[in-house]
TORTOR-93284 format. One record per residue: residue number from 0; chain; x, y, z of N, C-alpha, C in turn. Coordinates in Angstrom, 1 decimal. Layout:
! residues N
+------+-------+--------+--------+--------+--------+---------+--------+--------+--------+--------+
| resi | chain |  neast | nnorth |    nup | caeast | canorth |   caup |  ceast | cnorth |    cup |
+------+-------+--------+--------+--------+--------+---------+--------+--------+--------+--------+
|  NUM |     A |      X |      Y |      Z |      X |       Y |      Z |      X |      Y |      Z |
...
+------+-------+--------+--------+--------+--------+---------+--------+--------+--------+--------+
END
This chain:
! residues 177
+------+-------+--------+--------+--------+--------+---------+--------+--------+--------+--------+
| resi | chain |  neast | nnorth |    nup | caeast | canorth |   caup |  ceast | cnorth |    cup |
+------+-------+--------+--------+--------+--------+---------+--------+--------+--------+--------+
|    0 |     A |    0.8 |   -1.2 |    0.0 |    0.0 |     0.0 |    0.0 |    0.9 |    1.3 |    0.0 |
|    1 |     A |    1.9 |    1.5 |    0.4 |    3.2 |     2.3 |    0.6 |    3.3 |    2.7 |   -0.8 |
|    2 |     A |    3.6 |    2.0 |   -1.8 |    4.1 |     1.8 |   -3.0 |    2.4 |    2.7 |   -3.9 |
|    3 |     A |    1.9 |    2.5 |   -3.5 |    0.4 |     3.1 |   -4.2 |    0.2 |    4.5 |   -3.9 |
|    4 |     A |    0.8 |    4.8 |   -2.6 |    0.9 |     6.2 |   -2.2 |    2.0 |    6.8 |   -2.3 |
|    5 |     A |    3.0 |    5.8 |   -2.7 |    4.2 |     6.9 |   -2.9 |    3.8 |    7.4 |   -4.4 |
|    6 |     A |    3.4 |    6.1 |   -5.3 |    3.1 |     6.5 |   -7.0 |    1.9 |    7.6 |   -6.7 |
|    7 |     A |    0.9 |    7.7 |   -6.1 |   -0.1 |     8.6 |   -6.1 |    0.4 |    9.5 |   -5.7 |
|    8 |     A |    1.5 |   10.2 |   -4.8 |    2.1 |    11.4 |   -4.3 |    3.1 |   11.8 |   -5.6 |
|    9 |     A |    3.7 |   10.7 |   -6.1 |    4.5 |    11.2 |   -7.3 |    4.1 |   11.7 |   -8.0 |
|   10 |     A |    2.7 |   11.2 |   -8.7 |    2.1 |    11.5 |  -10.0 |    1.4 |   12.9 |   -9.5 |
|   11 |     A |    0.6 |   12.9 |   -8.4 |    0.0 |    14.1 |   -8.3 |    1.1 |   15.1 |   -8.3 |
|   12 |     A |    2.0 |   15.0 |   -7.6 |    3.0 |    16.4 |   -7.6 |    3.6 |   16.6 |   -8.9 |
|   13 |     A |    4.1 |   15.9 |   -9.6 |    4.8 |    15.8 |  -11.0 |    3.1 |   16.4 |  -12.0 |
|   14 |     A |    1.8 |   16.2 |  -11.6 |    0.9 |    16.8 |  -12.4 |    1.0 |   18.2 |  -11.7 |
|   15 |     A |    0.8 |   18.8 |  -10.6 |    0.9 |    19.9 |   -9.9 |    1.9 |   20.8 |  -10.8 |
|   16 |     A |    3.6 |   19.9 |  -10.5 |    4.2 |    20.5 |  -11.2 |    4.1 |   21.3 |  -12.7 |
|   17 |     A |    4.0 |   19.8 |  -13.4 |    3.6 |    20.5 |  -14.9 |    2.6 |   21.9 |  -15.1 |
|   18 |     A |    1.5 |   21.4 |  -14.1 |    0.5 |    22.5 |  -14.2 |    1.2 |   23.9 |  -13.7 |
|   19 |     A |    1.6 |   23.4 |  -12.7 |    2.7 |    24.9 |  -12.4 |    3.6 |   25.6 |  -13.6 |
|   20 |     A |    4.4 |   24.6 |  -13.7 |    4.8 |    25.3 |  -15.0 |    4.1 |   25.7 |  -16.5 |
|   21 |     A |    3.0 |   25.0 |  -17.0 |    2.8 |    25.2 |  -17.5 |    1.8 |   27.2 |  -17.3 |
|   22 |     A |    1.6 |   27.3 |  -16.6 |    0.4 |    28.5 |  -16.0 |    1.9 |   29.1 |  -16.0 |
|   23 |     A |    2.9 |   28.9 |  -15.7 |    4.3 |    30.0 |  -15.4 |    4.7 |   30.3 |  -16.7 |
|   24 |     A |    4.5 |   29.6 |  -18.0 |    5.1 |    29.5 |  -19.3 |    3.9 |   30.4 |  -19.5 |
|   25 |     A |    2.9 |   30.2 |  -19.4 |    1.4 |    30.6 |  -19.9 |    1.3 |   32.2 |  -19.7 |
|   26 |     A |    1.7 |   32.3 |  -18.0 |    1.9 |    33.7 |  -17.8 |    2.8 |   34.6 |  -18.9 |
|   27 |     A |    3.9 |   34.0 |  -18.2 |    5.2 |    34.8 |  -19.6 |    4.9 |   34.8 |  -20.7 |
|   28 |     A |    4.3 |   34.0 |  -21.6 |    3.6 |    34.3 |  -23.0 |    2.9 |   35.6 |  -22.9 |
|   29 |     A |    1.9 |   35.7 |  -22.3 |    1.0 |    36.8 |  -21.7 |    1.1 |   38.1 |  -21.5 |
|   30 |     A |    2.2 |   37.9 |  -20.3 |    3.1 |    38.7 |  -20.6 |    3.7 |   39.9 |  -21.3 |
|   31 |     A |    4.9 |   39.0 |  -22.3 |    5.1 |    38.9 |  -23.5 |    4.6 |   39.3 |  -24.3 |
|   32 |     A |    3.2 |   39.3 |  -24.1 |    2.3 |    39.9 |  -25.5 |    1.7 |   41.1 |  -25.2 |
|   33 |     A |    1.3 |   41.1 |  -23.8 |    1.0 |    42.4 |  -23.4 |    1.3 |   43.3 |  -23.4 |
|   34 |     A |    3.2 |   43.2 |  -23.2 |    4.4 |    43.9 |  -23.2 |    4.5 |   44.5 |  -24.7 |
|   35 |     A |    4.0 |   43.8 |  -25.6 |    4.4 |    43.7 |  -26.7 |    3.2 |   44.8 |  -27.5 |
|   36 |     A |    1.8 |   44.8 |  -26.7 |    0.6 |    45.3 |  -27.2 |    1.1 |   47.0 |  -26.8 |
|   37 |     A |    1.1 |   47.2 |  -25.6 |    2.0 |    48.3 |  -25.0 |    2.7 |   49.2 |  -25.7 |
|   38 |     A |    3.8 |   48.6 |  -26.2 |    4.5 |    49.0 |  -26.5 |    4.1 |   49.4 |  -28.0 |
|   39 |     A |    3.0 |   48.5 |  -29.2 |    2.8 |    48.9 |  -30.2 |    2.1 |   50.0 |  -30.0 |
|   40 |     A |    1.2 |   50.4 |  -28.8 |   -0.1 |    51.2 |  -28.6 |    0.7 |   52.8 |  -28.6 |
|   41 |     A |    1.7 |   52.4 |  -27.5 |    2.6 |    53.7 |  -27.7 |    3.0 |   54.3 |  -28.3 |
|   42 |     A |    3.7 |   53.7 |  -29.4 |    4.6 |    54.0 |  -31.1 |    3.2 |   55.0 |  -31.7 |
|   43 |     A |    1.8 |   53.5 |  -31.8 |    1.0 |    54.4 |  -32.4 |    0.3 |   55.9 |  -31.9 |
|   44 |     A |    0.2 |   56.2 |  -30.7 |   -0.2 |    57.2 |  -30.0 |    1.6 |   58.4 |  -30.4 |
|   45 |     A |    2.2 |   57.5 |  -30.4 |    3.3 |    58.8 |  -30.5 |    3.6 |   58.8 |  -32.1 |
|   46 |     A |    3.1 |   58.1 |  -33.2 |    3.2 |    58.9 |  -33.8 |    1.8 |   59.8 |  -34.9 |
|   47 |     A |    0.7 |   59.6 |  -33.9 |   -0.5 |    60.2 |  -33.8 |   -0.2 |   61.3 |  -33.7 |
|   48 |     A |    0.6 |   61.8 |  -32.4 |    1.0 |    63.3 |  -32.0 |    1.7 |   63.7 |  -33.2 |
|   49 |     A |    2.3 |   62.9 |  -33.2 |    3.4 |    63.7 |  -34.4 |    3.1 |   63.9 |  -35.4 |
|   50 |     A |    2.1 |   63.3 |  -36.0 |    1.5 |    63.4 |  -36.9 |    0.1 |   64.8 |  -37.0 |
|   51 |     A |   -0.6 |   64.8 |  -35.8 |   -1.3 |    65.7 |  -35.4 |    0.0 |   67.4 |  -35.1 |
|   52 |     A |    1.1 |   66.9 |  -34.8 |    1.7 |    68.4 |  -34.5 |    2.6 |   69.0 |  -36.3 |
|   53 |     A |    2.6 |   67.9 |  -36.9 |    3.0 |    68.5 |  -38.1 |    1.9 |   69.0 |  -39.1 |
|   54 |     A |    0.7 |   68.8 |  -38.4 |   -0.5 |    69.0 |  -39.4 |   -0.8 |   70.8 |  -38.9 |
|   55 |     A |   -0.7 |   70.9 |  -37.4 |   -0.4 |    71.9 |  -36.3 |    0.5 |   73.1 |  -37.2 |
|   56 |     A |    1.8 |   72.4 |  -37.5 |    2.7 |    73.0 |  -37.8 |    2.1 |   73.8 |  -39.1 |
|   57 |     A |    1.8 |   72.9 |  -40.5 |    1.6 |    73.0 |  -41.7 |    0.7 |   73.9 |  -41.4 |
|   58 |     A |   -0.5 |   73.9 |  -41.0 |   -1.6 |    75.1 |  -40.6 |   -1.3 |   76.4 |  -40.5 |
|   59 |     A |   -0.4 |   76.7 |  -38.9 |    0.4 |    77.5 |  -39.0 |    0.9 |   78.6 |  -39.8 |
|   60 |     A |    1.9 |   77.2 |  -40.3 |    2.9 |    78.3 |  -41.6 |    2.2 |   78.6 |  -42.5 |
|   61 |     A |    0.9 |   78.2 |  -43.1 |    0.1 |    78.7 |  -44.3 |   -0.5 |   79.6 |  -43.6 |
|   62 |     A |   -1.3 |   79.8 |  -42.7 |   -1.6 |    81.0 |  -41.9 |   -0.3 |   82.2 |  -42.4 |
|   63 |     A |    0.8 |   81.9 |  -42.1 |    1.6 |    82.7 |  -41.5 |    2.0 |   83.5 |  -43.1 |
|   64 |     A |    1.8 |   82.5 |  -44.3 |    2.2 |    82.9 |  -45.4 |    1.2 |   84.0 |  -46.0 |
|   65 |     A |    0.1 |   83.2 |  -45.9 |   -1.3 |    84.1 |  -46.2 |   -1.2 |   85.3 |  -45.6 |
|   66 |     A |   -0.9 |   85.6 |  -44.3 |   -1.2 |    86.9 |  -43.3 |    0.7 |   87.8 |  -44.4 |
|   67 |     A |    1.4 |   86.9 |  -44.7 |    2.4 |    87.5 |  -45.3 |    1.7 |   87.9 |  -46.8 |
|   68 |     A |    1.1 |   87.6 |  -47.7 |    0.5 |    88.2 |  -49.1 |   -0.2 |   89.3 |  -48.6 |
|   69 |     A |   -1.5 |   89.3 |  -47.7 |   -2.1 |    90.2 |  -47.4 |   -1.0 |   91.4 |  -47.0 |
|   70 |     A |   -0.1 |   91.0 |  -46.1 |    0.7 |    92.1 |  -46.1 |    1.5 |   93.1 |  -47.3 |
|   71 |     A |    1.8 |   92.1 |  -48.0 |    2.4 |    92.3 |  -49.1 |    1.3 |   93.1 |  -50.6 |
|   72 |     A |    0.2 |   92.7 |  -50.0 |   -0.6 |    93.2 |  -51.2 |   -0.8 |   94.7 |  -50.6 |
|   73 |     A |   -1.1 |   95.2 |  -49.4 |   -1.3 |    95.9 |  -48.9 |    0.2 |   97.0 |  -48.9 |
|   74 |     A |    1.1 |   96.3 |  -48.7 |    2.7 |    97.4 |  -49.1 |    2.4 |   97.3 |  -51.1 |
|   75 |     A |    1.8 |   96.8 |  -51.8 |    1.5 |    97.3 |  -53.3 |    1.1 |   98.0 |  -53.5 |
|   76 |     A |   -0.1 |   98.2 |  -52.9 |   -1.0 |    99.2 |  -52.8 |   -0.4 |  100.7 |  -52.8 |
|   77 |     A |    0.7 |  100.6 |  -51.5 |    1.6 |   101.8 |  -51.4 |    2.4 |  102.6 |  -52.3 |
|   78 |     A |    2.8 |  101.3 |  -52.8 |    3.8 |   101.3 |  -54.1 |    3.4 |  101.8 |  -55.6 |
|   79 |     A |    2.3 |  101.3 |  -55.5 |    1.6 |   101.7 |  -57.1 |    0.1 |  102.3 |  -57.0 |
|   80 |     A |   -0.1 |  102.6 |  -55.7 |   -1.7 |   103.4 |  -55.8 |   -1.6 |  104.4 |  -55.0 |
|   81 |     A |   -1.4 |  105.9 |  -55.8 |   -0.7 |   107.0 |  -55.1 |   -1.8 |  107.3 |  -54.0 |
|   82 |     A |   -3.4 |  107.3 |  -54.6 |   -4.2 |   107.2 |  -53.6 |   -4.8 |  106.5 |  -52.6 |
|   83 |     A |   -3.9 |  105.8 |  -52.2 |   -4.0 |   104.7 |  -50.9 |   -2.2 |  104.5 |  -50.4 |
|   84 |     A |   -1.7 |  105.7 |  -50.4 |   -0.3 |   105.9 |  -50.1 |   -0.2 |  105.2 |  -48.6 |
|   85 |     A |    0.7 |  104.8 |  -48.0 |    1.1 |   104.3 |  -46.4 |    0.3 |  105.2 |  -45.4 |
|   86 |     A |    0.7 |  106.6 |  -46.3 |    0.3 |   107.5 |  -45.0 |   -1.3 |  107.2 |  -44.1 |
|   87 |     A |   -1.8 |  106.6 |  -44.5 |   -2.9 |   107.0 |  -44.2 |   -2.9 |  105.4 |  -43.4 |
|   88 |     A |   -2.2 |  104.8 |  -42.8 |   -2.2 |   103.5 |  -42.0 |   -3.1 |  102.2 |  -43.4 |
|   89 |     A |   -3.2 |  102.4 |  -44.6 |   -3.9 |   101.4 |  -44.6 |   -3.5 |  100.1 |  -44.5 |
|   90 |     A |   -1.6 |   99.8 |  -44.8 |   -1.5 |    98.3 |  -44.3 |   -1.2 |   98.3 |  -43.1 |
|   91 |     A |   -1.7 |   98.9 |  -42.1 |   -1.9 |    98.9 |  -40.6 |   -2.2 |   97.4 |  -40.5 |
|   92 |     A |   -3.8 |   96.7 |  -40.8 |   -4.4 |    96.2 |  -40.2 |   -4.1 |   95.1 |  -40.9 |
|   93 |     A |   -3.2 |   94.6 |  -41.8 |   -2.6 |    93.3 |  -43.0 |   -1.2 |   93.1 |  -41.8 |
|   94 |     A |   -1.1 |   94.5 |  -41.7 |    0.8 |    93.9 |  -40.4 |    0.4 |   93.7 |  -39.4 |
|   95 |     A |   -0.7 |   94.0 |  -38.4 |   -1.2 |    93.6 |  -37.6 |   -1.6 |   92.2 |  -37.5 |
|   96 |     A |   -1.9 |   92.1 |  -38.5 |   -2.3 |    90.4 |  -38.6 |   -0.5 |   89.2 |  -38.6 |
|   97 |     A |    0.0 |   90.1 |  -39.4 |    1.4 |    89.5 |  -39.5 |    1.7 |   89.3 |  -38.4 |
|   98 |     A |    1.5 |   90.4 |  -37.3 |    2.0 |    89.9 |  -36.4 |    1.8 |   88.9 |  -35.4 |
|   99 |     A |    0.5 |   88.6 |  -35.6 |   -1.0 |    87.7 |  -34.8 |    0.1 |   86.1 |  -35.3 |
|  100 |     A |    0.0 |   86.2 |  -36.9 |    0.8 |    85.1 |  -37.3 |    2.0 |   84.2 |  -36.9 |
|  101 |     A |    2.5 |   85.3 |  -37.2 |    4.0 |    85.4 |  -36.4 |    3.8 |   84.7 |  -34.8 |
|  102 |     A |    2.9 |   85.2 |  -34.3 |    3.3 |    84.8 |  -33.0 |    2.9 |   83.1 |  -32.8 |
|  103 |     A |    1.6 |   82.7 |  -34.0 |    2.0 |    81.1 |  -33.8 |    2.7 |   80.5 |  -34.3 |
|  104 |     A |    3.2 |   80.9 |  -35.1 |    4.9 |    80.6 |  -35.6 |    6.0 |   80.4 |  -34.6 |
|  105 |     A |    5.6 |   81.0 |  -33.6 |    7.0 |    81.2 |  -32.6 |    6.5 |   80.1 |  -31.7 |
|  106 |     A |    4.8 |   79.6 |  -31.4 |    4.2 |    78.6 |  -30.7 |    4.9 |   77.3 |  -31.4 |
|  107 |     A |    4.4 |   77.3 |  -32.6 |    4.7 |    75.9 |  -33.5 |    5.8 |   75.8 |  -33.6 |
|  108 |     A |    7.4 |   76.6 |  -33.9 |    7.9 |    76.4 |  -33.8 |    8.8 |   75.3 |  -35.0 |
|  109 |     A |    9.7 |   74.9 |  -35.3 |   11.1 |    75.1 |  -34.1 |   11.8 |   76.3 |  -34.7 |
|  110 |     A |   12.8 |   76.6 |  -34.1 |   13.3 |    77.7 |  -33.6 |   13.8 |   77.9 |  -35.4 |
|  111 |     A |   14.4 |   77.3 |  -36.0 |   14.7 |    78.1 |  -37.1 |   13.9 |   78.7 |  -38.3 |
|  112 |     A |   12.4 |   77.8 |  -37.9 |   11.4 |    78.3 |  -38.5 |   11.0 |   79.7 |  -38.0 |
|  113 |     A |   11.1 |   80.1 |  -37.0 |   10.7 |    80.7 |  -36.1 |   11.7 |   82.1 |  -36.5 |
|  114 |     A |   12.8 |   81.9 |  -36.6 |   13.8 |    82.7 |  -36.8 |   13.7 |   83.3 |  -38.3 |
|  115 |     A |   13.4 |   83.1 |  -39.6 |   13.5 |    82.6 |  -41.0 |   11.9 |   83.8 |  -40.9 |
|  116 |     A |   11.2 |   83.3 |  -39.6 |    9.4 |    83.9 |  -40.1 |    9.6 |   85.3 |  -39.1 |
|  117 |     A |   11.0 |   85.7 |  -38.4 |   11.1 |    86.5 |  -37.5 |   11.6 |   87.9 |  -38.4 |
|  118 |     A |   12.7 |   86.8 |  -39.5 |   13.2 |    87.9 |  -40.4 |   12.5 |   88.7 |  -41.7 |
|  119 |     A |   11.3 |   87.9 |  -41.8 |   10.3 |    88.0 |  -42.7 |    9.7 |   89.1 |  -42.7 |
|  120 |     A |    9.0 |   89.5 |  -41.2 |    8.3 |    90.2 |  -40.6 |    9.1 |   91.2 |  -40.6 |
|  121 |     A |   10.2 |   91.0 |  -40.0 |   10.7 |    92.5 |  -39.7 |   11.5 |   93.2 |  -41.3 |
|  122 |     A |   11.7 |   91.9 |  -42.1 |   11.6 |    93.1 |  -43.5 |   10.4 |   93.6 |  -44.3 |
|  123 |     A |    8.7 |   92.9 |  -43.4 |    8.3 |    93.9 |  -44.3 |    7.5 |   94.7 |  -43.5 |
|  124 |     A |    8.0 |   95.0 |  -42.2 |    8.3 |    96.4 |  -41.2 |    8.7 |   97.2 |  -41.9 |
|  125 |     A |   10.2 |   97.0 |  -42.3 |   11.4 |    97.8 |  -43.0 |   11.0 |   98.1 |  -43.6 |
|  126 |     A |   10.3 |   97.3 |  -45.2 |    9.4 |    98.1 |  -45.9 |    8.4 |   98.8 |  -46.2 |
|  127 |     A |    7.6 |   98.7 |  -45.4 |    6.7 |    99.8 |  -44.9 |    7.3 |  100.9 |  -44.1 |
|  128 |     A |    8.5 |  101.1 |  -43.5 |    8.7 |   101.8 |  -43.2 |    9.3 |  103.1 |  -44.3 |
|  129 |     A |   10.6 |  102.1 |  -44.8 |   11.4 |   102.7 |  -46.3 |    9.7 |  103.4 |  -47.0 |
|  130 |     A |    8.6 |  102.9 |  -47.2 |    7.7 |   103.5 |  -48.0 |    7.0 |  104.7 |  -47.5 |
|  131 |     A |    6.9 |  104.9 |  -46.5 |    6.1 |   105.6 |  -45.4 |    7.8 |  107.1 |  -45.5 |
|  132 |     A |    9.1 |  106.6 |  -45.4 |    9.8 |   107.6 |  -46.0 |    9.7 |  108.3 |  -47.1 |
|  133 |     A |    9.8 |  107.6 |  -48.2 |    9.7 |   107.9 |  -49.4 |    8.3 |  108.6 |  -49.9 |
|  134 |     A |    7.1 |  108.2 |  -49.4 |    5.9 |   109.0 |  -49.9 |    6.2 |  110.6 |  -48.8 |
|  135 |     A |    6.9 |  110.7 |  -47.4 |    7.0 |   112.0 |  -47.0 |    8.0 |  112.4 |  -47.5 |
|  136 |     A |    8.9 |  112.0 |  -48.1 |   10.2 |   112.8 |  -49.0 |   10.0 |  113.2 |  -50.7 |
|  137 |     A |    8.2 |  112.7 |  -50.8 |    7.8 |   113.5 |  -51.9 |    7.9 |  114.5 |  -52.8 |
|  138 |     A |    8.6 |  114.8 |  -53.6 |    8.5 |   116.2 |  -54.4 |    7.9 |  115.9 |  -55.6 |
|  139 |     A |    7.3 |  114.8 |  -56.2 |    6.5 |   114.9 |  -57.2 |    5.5 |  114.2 |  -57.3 |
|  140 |     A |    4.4 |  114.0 |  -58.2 |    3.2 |   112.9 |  -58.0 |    3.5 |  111.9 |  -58.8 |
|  141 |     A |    2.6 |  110.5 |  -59.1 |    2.6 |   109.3 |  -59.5 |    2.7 |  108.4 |  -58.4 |
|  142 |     A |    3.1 |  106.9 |  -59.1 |    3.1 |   106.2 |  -58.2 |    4.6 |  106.3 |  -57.8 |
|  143 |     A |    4.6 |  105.4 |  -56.0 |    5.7 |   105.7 |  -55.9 |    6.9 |  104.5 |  -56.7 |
|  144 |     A |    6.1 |  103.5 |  -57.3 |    6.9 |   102.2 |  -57.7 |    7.7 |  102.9 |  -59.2 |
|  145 |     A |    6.9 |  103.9 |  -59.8 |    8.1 |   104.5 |  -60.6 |    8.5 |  105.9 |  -60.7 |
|  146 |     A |    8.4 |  106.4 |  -59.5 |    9.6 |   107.4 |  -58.9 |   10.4 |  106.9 |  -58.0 |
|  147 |     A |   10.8 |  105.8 |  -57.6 |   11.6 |   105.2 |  -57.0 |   11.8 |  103.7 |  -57.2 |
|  148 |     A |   12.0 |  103.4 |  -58.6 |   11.9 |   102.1 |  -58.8 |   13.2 |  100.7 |  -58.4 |
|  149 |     A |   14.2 |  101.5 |  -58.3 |   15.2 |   100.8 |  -57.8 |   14.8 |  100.5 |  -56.5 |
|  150 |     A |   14.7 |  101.0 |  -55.4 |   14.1 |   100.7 |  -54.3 |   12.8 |  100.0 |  -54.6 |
|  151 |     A |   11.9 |   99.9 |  -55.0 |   10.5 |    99.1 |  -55.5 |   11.0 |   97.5 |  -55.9 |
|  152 |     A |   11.9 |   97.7 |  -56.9 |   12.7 |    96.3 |  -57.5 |   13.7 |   95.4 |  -56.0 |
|  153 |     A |   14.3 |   96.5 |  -55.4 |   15.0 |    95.7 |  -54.8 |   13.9 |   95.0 |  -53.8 |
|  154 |     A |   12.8 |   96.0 |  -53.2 |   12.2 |    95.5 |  -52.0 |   11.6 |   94.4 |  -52.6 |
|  155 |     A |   11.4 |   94.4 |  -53.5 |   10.7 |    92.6 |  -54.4 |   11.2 |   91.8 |  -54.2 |
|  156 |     A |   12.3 |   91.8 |  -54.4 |   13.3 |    90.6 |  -54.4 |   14.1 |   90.2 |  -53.3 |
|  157 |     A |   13.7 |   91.3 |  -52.1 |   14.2 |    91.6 |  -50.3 |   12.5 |   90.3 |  -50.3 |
|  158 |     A |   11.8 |   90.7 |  -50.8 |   10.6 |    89.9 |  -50.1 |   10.6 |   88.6 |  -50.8 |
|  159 |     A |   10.7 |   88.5 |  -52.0 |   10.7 |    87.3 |  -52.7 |   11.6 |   85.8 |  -51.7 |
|  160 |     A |   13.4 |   86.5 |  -51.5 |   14.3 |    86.3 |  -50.4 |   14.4 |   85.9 |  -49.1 |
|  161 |     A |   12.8 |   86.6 |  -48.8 |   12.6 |    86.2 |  -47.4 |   11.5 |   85.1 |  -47.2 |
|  162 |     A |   10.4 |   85.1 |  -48.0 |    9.4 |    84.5 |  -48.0 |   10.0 |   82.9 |  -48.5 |
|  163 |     A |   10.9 |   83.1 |  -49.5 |   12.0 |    81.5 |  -49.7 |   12.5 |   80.8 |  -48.7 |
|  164 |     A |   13.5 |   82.0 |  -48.0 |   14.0 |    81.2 |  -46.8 |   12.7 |   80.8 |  -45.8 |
|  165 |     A |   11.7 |   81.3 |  -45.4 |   11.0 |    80.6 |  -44.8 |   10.0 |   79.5 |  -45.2 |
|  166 |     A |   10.1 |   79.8 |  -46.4 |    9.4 |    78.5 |  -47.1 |   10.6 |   77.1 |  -46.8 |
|  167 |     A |   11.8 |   77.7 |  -47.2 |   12.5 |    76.4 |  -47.0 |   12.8 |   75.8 |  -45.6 |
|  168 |     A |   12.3 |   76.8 |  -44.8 |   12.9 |    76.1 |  -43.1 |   12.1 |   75.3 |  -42.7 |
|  169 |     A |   10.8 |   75.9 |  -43.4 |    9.3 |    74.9 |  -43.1 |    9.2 |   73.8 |  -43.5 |
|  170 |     A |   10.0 |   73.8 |  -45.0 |    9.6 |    72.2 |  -45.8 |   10.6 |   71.5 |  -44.7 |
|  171 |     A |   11.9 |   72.2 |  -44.5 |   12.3 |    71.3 |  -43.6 |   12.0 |   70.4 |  -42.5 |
|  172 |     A |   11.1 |   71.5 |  -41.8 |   10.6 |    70.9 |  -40.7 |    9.7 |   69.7 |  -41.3 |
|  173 |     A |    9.0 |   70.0 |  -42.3 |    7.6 |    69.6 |  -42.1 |    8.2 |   68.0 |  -43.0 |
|  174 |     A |    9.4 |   68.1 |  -43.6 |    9.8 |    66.6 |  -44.2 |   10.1 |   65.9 |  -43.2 |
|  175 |     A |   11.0 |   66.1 |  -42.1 |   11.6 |    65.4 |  -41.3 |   10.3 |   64.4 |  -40.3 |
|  176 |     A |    8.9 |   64.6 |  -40.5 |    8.4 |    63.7 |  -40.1 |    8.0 |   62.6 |  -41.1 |
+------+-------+--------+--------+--------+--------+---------+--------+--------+--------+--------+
END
C-alpha cells in the first residue's frame, strides 16, 4: 500500500508540477504579449501626436504665409496706388495680422522656423517703413513704384528672399516627419 501512495504522491506532484509550469510559461507568453501590445499602442499614439503636431505645424505656416501676401498686397498698394499711399495706415491692419501670425509661428515652432518667419516680418516692417519715408520725401506725384523704382525692385526681391527662406525652413521641418 506504501508503493500506491508513494506513486499517487508522485504522479499528483509531477501533475501539480507540470500544471505549475505550464500556468508560469502561460503567464510569460501573456506577458510577452501584453508587453508587446503596449508597447505597439505607444509607437501608435506617439506617432499620432506627431503626426497631429505636423499637421499643427503645416496650418500654421500657411496661416503665417497668407497673413504674409495680405501684407504684401497691402505694401503694393503703397507702391503703385498714389491714392492709398502708407500714409494714411492702410497696411496697418494686414501687419497687424502679421504679427498675430507670427506669434504662432513662434508657438509651433522650431526655432529656425521661427527665426526665417522672425526675419520675414521685420523686413516687411522695414518696408513699410522705407515707404512711409519715401511717400514724406515727396517732391513729385505718380506712383511711388516708378519714382523710386530701384528701391521698389529691390524690395521685391528683399521679399521674394525672405518669403523663400521661410518656405524652406518649413519644408524642412515639415519633411523630417
Amino acid at each position: 500500500m506504501r508503493e500506491t501512495v508513494a506513486i499517487a504522491l508522485i504522479t499528483a506532484l509531477s501533475t501539480l508540477t507540470a500544471a505549475g509550469l505550464t500556468g508560469l510559461i502561460t503567464a510569460l507568453t501573456v506577458r510577452r504579449q501584453v508587453a508587446g501590445q503596449l508597447a505597439a499602442a505607444r509607437e501608435e499614439r506617439a506617432e499620432q501626436r506627431t503626426l497631429r503636431r505636423g499637421q499643427a505645424r503645416r496650418d500654421t505656416y500657411v496661416g503665417f504665409l497668407a497673413a504674409c501676401d495680405r501684407a504684401y498686397r497691402a505694401l503694393d498698394t503703397g507702391w503703385v496706388g498714389a491714392e492709398t499711399a502708407p500714409g494714411g495706415e492702410a497696411p496697418y491692419p494686414a501687419l497687424r495680422a502679421l504679427d498675430e501670425a507670427y506669434n504662432l509661428v513662434l508657438l509651433a515652432g522650431p526655432d529656425p522656423v521661427a527665426e526665417a518667419a522672425g526675419r520675414t516680418v521685420r523686413s516687411i516692417n522695414e518696408e513699410y517703413a522705407q515707404q512711409r519715408l519715401l511717400h514724406q520725401e515727396a517732391t513729385s506725384s505718380g506712383p511711388l513704384a516708378v519714382r523710386h523704382r530701384t528701391e521698389h525692385l529691390a524690395a521685391l526681391r528683399h521679399r521674394t528672399a525672405r518669403r523663400d527662406a521661410f518656405v524652406a525652413a518649413a519644408r524642412g521641418t515639415l519633411e523630417l516627419r
